[in-house]
C-alpha positions in Angstrom: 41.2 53.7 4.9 38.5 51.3 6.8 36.2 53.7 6.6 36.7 53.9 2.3 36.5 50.4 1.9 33.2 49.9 4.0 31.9 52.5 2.0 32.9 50.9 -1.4 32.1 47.9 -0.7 28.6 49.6 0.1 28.6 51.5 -3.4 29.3 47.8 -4.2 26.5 46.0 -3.1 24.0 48.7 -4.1 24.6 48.0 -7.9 24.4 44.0 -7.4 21.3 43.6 -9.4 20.0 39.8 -9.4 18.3 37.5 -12.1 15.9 35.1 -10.6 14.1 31.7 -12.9 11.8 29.6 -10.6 11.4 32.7 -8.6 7.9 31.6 -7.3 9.2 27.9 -6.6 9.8 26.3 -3.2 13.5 27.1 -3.1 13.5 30.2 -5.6 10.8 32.4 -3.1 12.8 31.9 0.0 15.7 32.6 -2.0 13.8 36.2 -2.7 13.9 36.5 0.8 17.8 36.4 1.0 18.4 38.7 -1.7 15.7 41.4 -1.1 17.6 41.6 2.4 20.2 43.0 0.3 20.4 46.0 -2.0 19.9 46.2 -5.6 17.1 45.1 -7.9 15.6 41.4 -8.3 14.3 40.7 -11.9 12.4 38.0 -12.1 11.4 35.4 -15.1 7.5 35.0 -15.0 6.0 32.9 -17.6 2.3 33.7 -18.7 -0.4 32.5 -16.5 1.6 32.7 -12.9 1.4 36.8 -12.7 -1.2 36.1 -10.3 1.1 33.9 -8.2 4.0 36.2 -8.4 1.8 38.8 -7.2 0.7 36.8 -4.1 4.2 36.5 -3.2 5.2 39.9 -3.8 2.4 40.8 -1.3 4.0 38.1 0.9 7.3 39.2 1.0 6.1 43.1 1.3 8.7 44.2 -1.7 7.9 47.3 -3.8 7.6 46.9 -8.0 11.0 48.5 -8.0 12.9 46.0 -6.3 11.0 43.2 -7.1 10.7 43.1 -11.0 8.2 41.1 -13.7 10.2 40.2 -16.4 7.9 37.8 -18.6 9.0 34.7 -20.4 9.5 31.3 -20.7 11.7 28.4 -20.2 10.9 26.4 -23.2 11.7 29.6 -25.6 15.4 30.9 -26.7 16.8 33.2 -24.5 14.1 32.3 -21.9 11.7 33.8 -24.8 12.4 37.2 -23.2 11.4 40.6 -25.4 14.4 42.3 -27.0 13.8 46.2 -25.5 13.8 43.9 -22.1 17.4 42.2 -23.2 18.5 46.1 -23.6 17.5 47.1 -20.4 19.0 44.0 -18.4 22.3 44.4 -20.5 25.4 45.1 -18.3 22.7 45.1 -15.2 22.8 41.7 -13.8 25.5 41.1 -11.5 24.3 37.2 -10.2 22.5 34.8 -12.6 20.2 32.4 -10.3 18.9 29.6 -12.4 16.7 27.5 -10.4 14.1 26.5 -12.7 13.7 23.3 -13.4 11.0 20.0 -12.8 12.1 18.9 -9.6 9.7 15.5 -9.7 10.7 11.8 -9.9 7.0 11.0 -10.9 7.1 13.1 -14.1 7.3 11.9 -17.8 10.5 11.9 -19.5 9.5 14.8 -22.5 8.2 17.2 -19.5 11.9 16.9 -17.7 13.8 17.2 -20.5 12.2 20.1 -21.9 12.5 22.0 -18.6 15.8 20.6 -16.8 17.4 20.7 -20.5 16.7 23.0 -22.4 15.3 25.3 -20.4 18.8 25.5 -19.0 20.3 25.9 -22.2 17.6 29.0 -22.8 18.7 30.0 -19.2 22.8 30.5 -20.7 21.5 32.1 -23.9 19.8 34.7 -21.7 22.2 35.0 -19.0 24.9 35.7 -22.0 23.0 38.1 -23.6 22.3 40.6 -20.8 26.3 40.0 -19.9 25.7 38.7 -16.5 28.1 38.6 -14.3 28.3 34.9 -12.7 25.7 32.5 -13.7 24.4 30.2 -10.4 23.2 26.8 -11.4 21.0 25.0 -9.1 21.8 21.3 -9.6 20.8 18.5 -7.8 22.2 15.4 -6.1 20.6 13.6 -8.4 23.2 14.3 -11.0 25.2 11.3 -9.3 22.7 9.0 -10.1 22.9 5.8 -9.1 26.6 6.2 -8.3 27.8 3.7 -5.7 30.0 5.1 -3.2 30.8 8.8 -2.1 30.5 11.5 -4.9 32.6 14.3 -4.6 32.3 18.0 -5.3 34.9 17.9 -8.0 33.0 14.6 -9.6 30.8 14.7 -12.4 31.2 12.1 -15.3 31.8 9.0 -12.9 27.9 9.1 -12.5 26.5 5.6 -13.1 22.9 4.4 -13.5 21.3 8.1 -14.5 18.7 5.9 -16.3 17.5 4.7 -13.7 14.8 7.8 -13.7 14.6 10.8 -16.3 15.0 13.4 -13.1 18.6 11.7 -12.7 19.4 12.0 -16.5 17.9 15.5 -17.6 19.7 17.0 -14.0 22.9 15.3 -15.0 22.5 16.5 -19.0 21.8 19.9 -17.5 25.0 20.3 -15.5 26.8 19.2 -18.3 25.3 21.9 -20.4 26.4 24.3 -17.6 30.1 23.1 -17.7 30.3 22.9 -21.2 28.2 25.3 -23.0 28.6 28.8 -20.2 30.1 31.5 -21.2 30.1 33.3 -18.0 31.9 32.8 -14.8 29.3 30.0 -13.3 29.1 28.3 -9.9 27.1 25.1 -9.0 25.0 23.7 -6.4 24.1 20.5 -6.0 21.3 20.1 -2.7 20.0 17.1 -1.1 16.8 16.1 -0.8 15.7 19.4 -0.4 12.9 19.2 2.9 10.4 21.6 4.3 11.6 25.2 6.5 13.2 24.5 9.7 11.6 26.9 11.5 8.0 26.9 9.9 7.8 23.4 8.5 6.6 24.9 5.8 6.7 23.0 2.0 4.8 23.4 -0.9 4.3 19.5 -2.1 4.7 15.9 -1.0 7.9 14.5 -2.0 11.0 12.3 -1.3 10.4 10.8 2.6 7.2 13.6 2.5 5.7 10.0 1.2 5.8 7.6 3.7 4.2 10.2 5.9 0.8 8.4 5.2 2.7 5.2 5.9 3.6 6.6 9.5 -0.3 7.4 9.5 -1.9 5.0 9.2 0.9 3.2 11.6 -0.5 6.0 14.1 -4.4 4.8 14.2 -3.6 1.2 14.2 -1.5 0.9 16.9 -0.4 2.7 20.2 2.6 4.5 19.8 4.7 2.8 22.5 4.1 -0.6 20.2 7.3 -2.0 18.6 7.3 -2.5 15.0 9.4 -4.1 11.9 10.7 -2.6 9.2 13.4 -1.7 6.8 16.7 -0.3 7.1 17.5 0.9 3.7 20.1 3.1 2.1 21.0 6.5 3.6 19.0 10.0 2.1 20.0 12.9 2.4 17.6 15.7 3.7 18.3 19.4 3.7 15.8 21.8 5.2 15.4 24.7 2.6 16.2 27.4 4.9 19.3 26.3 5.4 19.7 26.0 1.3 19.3 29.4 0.8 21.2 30.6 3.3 24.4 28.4 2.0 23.0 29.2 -1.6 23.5 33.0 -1.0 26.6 33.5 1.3 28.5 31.0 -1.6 27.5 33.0 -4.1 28.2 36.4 -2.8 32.0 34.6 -1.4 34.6 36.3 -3.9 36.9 33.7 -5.5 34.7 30.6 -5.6 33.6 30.9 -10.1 33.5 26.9 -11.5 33.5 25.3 -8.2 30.8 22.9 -7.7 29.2 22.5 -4.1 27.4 19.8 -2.1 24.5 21.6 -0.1 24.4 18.5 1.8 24.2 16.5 5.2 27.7 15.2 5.5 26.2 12.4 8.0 22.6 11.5 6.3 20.5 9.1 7.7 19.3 5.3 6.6 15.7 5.4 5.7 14.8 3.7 8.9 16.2 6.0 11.3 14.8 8.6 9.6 11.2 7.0 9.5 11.6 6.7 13.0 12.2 10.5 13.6 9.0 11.3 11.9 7.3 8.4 13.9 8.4 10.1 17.1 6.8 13.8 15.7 3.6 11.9 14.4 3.4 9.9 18.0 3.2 6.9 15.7 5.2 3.6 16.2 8.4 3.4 16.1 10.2 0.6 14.2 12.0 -1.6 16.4 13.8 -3.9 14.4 15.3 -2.8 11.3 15.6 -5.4 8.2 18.7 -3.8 6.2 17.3 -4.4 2.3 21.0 -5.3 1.2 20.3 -8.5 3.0 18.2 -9.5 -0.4 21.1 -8.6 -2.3 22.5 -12.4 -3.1 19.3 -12.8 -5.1 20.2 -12.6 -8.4 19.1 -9.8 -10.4 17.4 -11.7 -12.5 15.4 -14.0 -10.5 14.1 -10.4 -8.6 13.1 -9.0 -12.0 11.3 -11.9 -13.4 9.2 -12.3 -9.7 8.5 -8.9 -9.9 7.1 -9.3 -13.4 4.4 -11.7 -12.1 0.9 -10.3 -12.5 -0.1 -11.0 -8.7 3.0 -9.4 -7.3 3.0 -6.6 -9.5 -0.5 -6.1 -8.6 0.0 -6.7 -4.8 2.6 -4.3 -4.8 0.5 -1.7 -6.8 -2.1 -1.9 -4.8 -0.2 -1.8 -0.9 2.0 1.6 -2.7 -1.4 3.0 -3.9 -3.0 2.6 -0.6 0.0 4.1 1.4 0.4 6.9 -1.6 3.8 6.3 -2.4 4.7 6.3 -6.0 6.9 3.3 -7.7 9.6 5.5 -8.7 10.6 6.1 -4.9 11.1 2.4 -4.4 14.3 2.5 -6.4 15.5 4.8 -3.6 15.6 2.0 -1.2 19.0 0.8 -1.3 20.1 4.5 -2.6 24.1 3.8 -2.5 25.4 7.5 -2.8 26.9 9.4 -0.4 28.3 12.9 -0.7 31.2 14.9 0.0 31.0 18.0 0.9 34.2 19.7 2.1 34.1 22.5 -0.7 30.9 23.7 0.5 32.1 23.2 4.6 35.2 25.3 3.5 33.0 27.9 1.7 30.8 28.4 4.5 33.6 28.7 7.8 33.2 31.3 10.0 29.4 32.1 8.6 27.6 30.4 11.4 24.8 29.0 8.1 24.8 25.6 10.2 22.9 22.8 9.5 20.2 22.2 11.7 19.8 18.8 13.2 16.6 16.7 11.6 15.3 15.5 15.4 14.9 19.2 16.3 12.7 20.3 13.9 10.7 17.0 12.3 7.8 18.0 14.3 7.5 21.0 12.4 7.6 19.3 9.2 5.0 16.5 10.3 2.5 19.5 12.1 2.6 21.6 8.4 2.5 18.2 6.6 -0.5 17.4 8.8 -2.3 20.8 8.5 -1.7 21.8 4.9 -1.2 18.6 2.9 -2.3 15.2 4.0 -4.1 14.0 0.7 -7.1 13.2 3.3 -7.8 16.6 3.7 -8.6 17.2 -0.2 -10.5 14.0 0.2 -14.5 14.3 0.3 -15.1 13.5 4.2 -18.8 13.8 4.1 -21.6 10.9 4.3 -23.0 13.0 1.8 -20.1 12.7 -0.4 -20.7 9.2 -0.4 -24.4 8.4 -0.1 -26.3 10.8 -1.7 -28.9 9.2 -4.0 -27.5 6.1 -3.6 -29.8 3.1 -2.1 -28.2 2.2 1.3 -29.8 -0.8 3.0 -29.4 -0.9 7.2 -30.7 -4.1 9.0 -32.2 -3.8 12.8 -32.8 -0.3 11.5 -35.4 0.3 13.8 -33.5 0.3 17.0 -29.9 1.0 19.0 -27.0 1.0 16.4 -29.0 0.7 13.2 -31.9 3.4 13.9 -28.9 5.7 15.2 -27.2 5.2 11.6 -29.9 5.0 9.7 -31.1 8.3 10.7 -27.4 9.9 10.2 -27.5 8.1 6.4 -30.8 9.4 5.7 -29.9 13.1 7.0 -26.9 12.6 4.5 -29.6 12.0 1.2 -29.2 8.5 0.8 -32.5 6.9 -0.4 -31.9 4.5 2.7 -33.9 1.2 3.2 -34.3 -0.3 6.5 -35.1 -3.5 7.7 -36.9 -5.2 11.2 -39.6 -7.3 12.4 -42.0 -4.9 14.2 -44.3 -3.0 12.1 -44.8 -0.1 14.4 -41.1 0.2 15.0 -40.8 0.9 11.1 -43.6 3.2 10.8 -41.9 5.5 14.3 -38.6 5.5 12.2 -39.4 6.2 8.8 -41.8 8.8 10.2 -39.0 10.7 12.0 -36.6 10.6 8.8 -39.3 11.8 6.3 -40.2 14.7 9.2 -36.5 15.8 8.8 -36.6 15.7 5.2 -34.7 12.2 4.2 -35.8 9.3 2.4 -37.1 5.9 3.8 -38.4 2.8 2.8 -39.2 0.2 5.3 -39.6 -4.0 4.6 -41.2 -5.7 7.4 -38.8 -8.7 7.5 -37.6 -12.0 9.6 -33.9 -12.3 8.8 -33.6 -15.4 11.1 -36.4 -16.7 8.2 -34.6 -18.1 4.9 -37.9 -17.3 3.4 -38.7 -13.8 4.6 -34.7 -12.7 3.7 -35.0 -13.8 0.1 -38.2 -12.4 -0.5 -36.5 -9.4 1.2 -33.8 -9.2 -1.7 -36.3 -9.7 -4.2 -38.5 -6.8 -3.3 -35.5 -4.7 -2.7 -33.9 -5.0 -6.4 -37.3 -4.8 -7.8 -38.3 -1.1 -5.8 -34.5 0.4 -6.6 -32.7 -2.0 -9.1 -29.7 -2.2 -7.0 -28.1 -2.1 -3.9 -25.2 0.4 -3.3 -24.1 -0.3 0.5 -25.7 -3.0 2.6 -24.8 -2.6 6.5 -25.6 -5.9 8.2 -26.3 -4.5 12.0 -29.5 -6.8 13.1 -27.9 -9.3 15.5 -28.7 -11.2 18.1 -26.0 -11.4 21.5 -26.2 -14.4 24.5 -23.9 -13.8 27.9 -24.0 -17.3 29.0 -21.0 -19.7 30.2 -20.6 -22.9 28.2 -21.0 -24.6 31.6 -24.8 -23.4 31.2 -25.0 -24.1 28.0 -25.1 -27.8 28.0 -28.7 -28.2 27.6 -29.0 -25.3 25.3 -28.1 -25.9 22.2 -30.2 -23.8 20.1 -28.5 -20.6 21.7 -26.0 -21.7 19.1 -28.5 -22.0 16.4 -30.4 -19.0 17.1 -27.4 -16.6 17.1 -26.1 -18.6 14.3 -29.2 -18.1 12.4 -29.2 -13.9 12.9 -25.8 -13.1 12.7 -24.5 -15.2 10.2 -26.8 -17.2 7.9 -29.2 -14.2 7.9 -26.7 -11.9 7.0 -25.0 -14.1 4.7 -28.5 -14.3 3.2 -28.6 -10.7 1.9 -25.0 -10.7 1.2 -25.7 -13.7 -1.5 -28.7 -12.1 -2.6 -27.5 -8.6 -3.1 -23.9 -9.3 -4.2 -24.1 -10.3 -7.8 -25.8 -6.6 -9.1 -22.8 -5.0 -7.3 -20.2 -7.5 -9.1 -21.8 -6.7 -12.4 -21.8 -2.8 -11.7 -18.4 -3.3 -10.2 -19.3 -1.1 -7.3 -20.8 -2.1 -3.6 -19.8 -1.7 -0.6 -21.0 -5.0 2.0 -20.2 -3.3 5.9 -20.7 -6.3 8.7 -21.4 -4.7 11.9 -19.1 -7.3 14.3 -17.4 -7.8 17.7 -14.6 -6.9 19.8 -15.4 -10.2 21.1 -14.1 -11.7 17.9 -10.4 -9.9 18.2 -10.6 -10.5 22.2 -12.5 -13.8 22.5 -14.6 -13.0 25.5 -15.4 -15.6 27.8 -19.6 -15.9 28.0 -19.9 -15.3 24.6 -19.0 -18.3 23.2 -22.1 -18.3 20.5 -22.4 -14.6 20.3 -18.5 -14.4 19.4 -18.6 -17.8 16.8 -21.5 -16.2 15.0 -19.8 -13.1 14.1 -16.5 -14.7 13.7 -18.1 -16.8 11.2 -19.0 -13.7 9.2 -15.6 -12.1 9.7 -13.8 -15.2 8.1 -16.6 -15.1 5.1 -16.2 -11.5 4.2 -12.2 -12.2 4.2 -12.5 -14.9 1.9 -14.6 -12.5 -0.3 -12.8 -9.6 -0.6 -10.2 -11.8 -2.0 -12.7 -12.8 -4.5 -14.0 -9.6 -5.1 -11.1 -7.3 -4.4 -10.7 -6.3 -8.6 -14.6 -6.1 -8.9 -15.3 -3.3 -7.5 -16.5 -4.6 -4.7 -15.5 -3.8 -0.9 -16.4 -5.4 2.2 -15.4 -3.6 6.0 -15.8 -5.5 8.9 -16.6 -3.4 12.3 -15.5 -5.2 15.4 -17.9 -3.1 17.5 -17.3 -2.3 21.1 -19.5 -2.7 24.1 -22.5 -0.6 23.0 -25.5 0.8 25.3 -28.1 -0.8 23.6 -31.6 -2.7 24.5 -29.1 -5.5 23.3 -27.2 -5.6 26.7 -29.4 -4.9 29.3 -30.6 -7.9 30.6 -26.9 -7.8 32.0 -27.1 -4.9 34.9 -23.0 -4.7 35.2 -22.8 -2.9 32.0 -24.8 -0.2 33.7 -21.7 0.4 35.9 -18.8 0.5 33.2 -17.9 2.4 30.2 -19.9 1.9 26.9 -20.4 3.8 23.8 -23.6 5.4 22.9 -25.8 4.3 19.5 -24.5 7.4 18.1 -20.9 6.6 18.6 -21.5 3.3 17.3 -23.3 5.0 14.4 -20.2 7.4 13.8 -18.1 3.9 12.9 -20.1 3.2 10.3 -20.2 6.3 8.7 -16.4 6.3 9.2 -16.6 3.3 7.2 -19.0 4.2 4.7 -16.8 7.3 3.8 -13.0 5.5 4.3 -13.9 2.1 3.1 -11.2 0.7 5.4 -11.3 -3.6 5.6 -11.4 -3.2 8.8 -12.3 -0.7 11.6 -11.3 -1.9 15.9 -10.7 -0.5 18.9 -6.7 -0.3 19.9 -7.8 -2.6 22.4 -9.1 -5.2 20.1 -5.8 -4.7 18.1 -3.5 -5.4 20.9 -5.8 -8.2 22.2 -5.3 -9.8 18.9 -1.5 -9.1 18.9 -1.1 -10.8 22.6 -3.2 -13.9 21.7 -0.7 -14.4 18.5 2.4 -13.8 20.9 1.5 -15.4 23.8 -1.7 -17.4 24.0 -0.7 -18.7 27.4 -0.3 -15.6 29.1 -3.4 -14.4 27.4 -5.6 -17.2 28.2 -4.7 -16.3 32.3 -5.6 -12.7 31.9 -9.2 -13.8 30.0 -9.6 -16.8 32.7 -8.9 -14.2 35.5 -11.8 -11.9 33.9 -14.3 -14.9 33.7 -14.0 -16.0 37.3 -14.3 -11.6 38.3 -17.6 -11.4 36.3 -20.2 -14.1 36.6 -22.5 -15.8 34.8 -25.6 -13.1 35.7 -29.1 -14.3 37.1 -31.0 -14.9 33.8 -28.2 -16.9 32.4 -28.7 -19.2 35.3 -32.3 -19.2 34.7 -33.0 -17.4 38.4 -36.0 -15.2 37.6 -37.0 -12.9 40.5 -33.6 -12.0 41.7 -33.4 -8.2 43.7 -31.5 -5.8 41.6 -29.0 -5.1 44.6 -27.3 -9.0 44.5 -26.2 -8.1 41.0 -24.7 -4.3 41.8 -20.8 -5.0 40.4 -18.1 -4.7 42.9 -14.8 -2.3 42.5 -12.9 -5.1 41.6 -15.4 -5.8 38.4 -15.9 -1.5 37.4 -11.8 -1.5 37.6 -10.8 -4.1 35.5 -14.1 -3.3 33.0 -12.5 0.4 32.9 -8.9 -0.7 32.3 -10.3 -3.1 29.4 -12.6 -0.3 28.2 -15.2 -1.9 25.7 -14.6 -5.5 25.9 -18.0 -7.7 26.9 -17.3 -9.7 30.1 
C-alpha cells in the first residue's frame, strides 16, 4: 500500500507543470532553480526584448527547451498579451501559477508601478483563469502594510495605514487586493521582507533597501580605522530576508496541500534596528562600527509641522540633497527611518515545521553580501577611474613642476593627455621637463615664473588665459618648508614671511587670478598640495605649518562660496615626502617617507575623485585627539619635540660631521610608529 502511494504521488508530481512571470528576476530565477529540481515543465512569460536574457539563464541553470519553456508576452497586455493557439496549449496544463512580476523599486514613478504591480497583476488572473490553473501564487510584499504602526499579521490586510507614503506601498497593497478580490482560482500569498542578496553566494542583482548605505559604510572605511567608535542612528527595525531562503519557503508552501487563501509572512520574526544592522555590515566591510546609537524617535515631540516647514527651507533641502547624493542614498529610503511595522509570522512558521527551510542568521553571511556588493556593484566601479578620463585635453596647470612632487605629477598628467602647463623659476629645469614629456608623446608648456613675486604671478595668469583661454585644474605644489624651533626663530622673522609669501599669498595669487573663468564656466577644479603638519601641528614647523594652514582655511571658506558654481577645491594634507625639500634634515634619511610618485598618485586620486579633502589615517586621528583631548595631545607632541632636535643648520652650525646627526633608536621608533609626520 506504501509502495502505491509513493508511486502515485510520483505519477503526481510528474504532471505538476508550473507558470512562471518575472522568471528572469532576482527572486523568479532562483525560484527556477527550485522547481526545475522537480518534475514537470516550467513555462515561462518572456516579454520581447529579454529572449536574450532568458537564454543566458537557461544556459545558467543547464535546463533543456523542454522543461524550460518561452512563452512570449507581456504584462501591460490582457491576459499577459499571450497568443491564443498558446492559451490552448497551456489549458488544463498548469498545475501552480507563480506571479512574481512586478516593479520592485521605491525610486520609481508612480505610472511605471502601477502599470506593472496593478495591472499587470490583473493581466496575470486573466491568464492564469484562462489556461485553468490550478492555484495561483501571488508574490506580495511587506510593503502592502505600509506605514502600519505596530505588528501586521498574516491574516491583516485592510488595517494598512499610510500606503501613500510611496507608490511601491500603494500599487503592492492595490495588487493584493486585486488578488483577494478579483481570483478565480484557488490562490496563496506571500508577503517577503526586504528581500537581500543569496546567503551562500552573496549574490544580488541591484542596490536596494540597506544595499544603500553600503557607500555610507565606505567611505566610513577610508576615513577612519576600523577599531574607531562612531555615532549614529538607531532607527526603526527592517526586515531582511536572504533570497535563498525565499524560495525555498516560497516552494515547500506552495507544494504543502491544504494551505489555498492563506497569506504568509516570509519574514524575520526578530528583525533588526537599522543601527544594528549597519553595524553588521561595518564589521564585514572592516569599517567603523557605530558606537553610540541616537534612537530617531527621540525627535518625535517635534511637531510635525515645525519638521515639515524646516525641511522646506532651500538650504536644508539642499544640504540634505547634496550629503544623500554624495553617500548615493535616495530620498525615498529616508522615510524608512523610523519604519514602525513589525510582522507576524506564525502562519508561515507553522507551514514550514518539520522542513528544516531555516532562516539563516544575518551575522553569518553579511560578509558575503558586502564581498559580492564590493566586487560586482559598488557604483565606483562603473565610475571612469582614469586620469585620462578626467584630463584629456583639458589645460591642467602644476606649480614647482619642475622638481619632486610636481615634476612626478606633471609627468603622470601629461602621460594622461592633458595639455599640462607647468610652472618654476629655473629655465633649464623647464626645458629638462618639458623635453621628457614631449619625448613620451604628451603636451607641455612651460612659464618661467617667481610665485614669491606679486608681479611675476600675475603676469603668469595673464599669459596663461591668453595661450589656452582657461584654466581647468590648477594644482598649487610649489612651496617652500623651514624645520626650525621658535626658540631660533627670534631673530628670524622673515622665515615667516618667506614661507608665507610661497605657500600662501603666491598660491592665493593664481587661485584669484584663475578662479573667475572657472566661476563663469561653472567648472574648475583648485587642488592645494598641503601638510600633515596642519592636521598634526608639528613642533619645528611653526611657519611651514601656518602657511599651509592659512591656505587650508581659505580654500574652506571658498568652497562654501563656490560649492553651486561648479567649482571644487581639494585640499592634500601631504605626508613626509622624499624630496630635495627635506634634505637639509639628515633624520629623514633614517625613517619612513613616501616617494614623488606616491605623492604624485594623491593628486591624481584627487584629480579623478574630487574629494574636499584627501589625509593620512594618521592625520585624521591626530586631528580627532587634539579635538578630544588637547592636553594629552600636547604631552605626546612636547615628548616628540624634546626626542628630535633642532638640526645643525637650523642652529646656524655650518661644518658639522655627518655622524653627530645619525638618529638614535629612540628617534627611527617613534618616527616609524607616527609614520609620515615631520618632526
Amino acid at each position: 500500500m506504501q509502495r502505491e502511494r509513493g508511486a502515485t504521488a510520483a505519477a503526481e508530481e510528474s504532471r505538476m507543470n508550473y507558470f512562471v512571470t518575472g522568471a528572469t528576476g532576482f527572486i523568479g530565477r532562483h525560484l527556477l532553480e527550485r522547481l526545475l529540481a522537480r518534475k514537470g515543465t516550467v513555462y515561462c512569460l518572456v516579454r520581447k526584448g529579454s529572449e536574450e536574457k532568458f537564454e543566458a539563464l537557461r544556459e545558467r541553470l543547464g535546463a533543456p527547451k523542454e522543461r524550460l519553456v518561452v512563452v512570449r508576452g507581456d504584462l501591460a497586455r490582457p491576459r499577459l498579451g499571450v497568443a491564443p493557439a498558446q492559451l490552448a496549449a497551456l489549458k488544463g496544463k498548469v498545475r501552480h501559477f507563480f506571479h512574481l512580476a512586478a516593479l520592485y523599486d521605491l525610486t520609481a514613478d508612480a505610472e511605471a508601478q502601477r502599470t506593472a504591480n496593478v495591472e499587470g497583476t490583473r493581466h496575470a488572473l486573466e491568464l492564469a483563469e484562462a489556461v485553468n490553473a490550478g492555484c495561483v501564487h501571488f508574490v506580495s510584499s511587506i510593503a502592502a502594510a505600509g506605514l502600519y504602526p505596530g505588528v501586521f499579521r498574516e491574516d491583516m490586510f485592510d488595517e494598512a495605514e499610510e500606503l501613500d507614503a510611496n507608490p511601491y506601498f500603494r500599487t503592492k497593497h492595490e495588487a493584493e487586493r486585486i488578488v483577494r478580490t478579483e481570483c478565480r482560482r484557488p490562490f496563496r500569498i506571500y508577503r517577503p521582507g526586504m528581500v537581500i542578496g543569496h546567503s551562500r553566494t552573496g549574490e544580488i542583482d541591484k542596490i536596494d533597501g540597506p544595499y544603500y548605505l553600503f557607500g555610507l559604510i565606505k567611505k566610513m572605511r577610508q576615513m577612519l580605522p576600523p577599531w574607531v567608535p562612531t555615532v549614529g542612528l538607531e532607527g526603526g527595525r527592517i526586515n531582511l530576508v536572504p533570497v535563498d531562503w525565499v524560495v525555498a519557503a516560497m516552494d515547500h508552501i506552495a507544494h504543502k496541500p491544504g494551505l489555498d487563501g492563506q497569506c504568509f509572512h516570509l519574514t524575520d520574526p526578530a528583525p533588526r534596528r537599522i543601527g544594528e544592522v549597519l553595524n553588521v555590515f561595518a564589521r564585514a566591510g572592516h569599517a567603523p562600527e557605530m558606537a553610540m546609537r541616537i534612537d530617531a524617535r527621540m525627535f518625535a515631540f517635534v511637531p510635525g509641522a515645525v519638521r515639515q516647514a524646516l525641511a522646506s527651507l532651500p538650504p536644508v533641502r539642499r544640504f540634505v540633497n547634496v550629503l544623500l547624493r554624495d553617500f548615493g542614498i535616495p530620498p525615498e529610503l529616508m522615510r524608512l527611518i523610523n519604519y514602525p511595522t513589525r510582522f507576524d509570522c506564525r502562519e508561515a512558521e507553522r507551514a514550514l515545521k518539520g522542513s528544516k527551510i531555516a532562516l539563516p542568521k544575518l551575522e553569518d553571511y553579511a560578509w558575503r553580501l558586502w564581498d559580492y556588493w564590493e566586487r560586482h556593484l559598488d557604483p565606483d566601479l562603473f565610475v571612469d577611474h582614469s586620469l585620462s578620463g578626467k584630463v584629456k585635453g583639458r589645460v591642467v596647470v602644476v606649480t614647482g613642476g619642475t622638481s619632486g612632487i610636481g615634476r612626478a605629477a606633471a609627468l603622470k598628467i601629461a602621460a594622461a593627455g592633458a595639455r599640462l602647463v607647468i610652472c618654476a623659476r629655473n629655465e633649464d629645469e623647464l626645458a629638462a621637463t618639458r623635453k621628457e614629456i614631449e619625448a613620451a608623446g604628451g603636451v607641455c608648456h612651460t612659464y618661467k615664473t617667481d610665485l614669491t613675486d606679486a608681479a611675476s604671478c600675475d603676469a603668469f595668469v595673464q599669459q596663461v588665459l591668453a595661450d589656452h583661454g582657461h584654466v581647468d585644474i590648477l594644482v598649487n605644489n610649489a612651496g617652500r618648508s623651514i624645520r626650525r624651533s621658535i626658540a631660533l626663530s627670534y631673530e628670524r622673522f622673515h622665515d615667516f614671511e618667506r614661507t608665507m609669501q610661497l605657500n600662501y599669498f603666491g598660491a592665493l595669487r593664481l587661485i584669484l587670478g584663475f578662479l573667475p573663468a572657472m566661476a563663469e564656466r561653472h567648472r574648475g577644479h583648485i587642488i592645494n598640495i598641503s601638510s600633515i603638519g596642519v592636521l598634526t601641528n608639528s613642533p619645528r614647523f611653526s611657519a611651514y605649518v601656518a602657511s599651509k594652514a592659512a591656505l587650508d582655511a581659505f580654500s574652506r571658506c571658498a568652497q562654501a562660496e563656490y560649492s553651486d558654481q561648479g567649482v571644487s577645491f581639494t585640499t592634500i594634507n601631504m605626508p613626509l615626502v622624499k624630496t630635495p625639500m627635506i634634505a637639509p634634515t639628515k633624520i629623514y634619511e633614517s625613517v619612513p617617507t613616501l616617494t614623488p610618485e606616491e605623492a604624485a598618485d594623491l593628486i591624481v586620486e584627487a584629480i579623478i575623485e574630487r574629494p574636499v579633502r584627501i589625509a593620512t589615517r594618521l592625520g585624521t586621528f591626530a586631528q580627532i585627539v587634539y579635538a578630544l583631548a588637547p592636553r594629552a595631545y600636547e604631552i605626546i607632541m612636547n615628548t616628540a619635540f624634546r626626542l628630535f632636535p633642532d638640526s645643525a643648520a637650523a642652529k646656524g652650525i655650518k661644518g658639522m660631521r655627518e655622524a653627530a646627526q645619525a638618529p638614535t633608536s629612540e628617534q627611527i621608533a617613534f618616527a616609524s610608529l607616527l609614520r609620515g609626520v615631520h618632526w
